[in-house]
N, C-alpha and C positions, 0 to 999 in steps of 0.2 A: 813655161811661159817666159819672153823676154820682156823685159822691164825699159821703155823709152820715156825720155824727157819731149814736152812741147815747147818748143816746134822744130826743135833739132831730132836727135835721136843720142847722145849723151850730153845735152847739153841744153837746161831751159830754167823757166819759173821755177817749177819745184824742185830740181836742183841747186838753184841761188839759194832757196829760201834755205834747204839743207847744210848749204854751207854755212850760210849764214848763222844757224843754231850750234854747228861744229865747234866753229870760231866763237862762241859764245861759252866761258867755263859753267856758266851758272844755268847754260840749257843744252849743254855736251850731253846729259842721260838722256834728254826729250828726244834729240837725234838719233843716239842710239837704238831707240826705246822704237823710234818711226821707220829707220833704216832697216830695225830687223821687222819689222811688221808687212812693210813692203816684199821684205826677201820672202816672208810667208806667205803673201799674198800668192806670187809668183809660182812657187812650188806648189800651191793647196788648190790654185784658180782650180774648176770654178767652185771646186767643194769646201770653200773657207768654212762653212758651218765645221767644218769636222778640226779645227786650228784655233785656238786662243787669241781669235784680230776681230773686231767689229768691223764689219762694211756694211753698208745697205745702196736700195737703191734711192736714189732723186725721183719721189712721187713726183708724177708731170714733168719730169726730163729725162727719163730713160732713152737710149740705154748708159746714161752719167748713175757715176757710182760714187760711193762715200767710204775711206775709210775712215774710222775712228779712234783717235788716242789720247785718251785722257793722262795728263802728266803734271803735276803740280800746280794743283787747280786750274792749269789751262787746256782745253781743249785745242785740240788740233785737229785738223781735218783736210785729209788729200784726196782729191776729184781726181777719178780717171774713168778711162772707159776701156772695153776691150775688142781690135782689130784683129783679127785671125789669130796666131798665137803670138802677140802684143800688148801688154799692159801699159797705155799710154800715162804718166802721169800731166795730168792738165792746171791744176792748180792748188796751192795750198795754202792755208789760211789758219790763224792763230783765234779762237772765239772766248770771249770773260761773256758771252750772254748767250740763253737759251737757243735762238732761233741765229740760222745762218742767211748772212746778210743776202738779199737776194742780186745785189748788184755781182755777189761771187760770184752766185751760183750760173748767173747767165755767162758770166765770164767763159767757165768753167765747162758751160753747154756749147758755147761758141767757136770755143776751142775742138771741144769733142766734134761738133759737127764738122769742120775741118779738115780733121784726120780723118775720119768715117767718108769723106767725099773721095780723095784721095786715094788713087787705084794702089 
């Protein structure tokens, strides 16, 4: 699988936010930690069960997807969805609370529907 930024194709949201934590000394491992979790996404889609990465899906916005990375005491979390052999990533977001804001999530779905229109 190839791994794309919205709404370019190397270049978007969750690529900023990645730099952003790069450029960051005190959350350089977070990046790390997410960079490689994405590369596994990639190589494992669709059989992440069988790889050490949390994803799931978005109950009531499928087909958006969730990875998951917990990293000193913050969560993080990258929306993508997947277009033929395409790992779109859609958004990503930093969480200190339980539930995911739903203003993301639609972000995140609005996005996906987008790419998913697009021949």
């Amino acid at each position: 699988m190839r791994i794309a930024y919205y709404p370019g194709w190397q270049a978007g949201f969750v690529k900023d936010q990645l730099d952003v934590l790069r450029n960051d000394g005190q959350r350089l491992k977070a990046a790390a930690r997410i960079d490689a979790d994405i590369n596994k996404l990639a190589l494992a889609w669709p059989h992440v069960h069988t790889i050490n990465i949390t994803v799931k899906s978005m109950t009531g916005f499928q087909p958006l997807m969730e990875l998951k990375r917990e990293f000193q005491n913050i969560a993080y979390r990258v929306f993508f969805c997947v277009k033929k052999d395409v790992i779109w990533l859609l958004h990503m977001i930093e969480k200190k609370s339980q539930k995911t804001p739903r203003a993301d999530v639609l972000l995140a779905y609005n996005r996906m529907s987008d790419v998913l229109k697009k021949s």
